[in-house]
Structures are given as C-alpha cells and as structure tokens.
C-alpha positions, 0 to 999 in steps of 0.5 A: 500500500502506498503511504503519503510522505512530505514534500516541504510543507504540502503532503504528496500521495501516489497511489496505484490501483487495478493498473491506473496510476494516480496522484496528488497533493494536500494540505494534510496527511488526513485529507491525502489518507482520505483522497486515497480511500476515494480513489481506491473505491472510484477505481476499483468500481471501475469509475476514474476519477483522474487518470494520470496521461503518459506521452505514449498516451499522446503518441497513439492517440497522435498516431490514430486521429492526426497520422491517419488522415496525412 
C-alpha cells in the first residue's frame, strides 16, 4: 500500500490501483489518507476519477486521429 510522505510543507500521495496510476497533493496527511480511500473505491468500481496521461498516451492517440488522415 502506498503511504503519503512530505514534500516541504504540502503532503504528496501516489497511489496505484487495478493498473491506473494516480496522484496528488494536500494540505494534510488526513485529507491525502482520505483522497486515497476515494480513489481506491472510484477505481476499483471501475469509475476514474483522474487518470494520470503518459506521452505514449499522446503518441497513439497522435498516431490514430492526426497520422491517419496525412
């Protein structure tokens, strides 16, 4: 399980769940403990509540709509 840790004054939480990366950062550790059972339940229910995008993300999404129609 993924904890929240400190970086500098805010709390920065990462969390994985069922493949879905997701993460964000908060005031305190109990907000960060409570945004991480949200998104364990959104996820796992199958709803995405934010989903971290990668570049090759961009690239076949690129490679679909705009390479397609060169």
């Amino acid at each position: 399980m993924a904890s929240p840790y400190k970086d500098g004054k805010r709390w920065r939480h990462r969390l994985m769940v069922q493949g879905v990366r997701v993460s964000g950062t908060f005031d305190t550790k109990a907000a960060a403990l409570k945004w991480e059972t949200e998104q364990r339940v959104a996820l796992s229910s199958g709803l995405r509540v934010s989903v971290t995008k990668t570049c090759a993300d961009a690239f076949r999404r690129y490679e679909l709509f705009v390479c397609s129609q060169k």
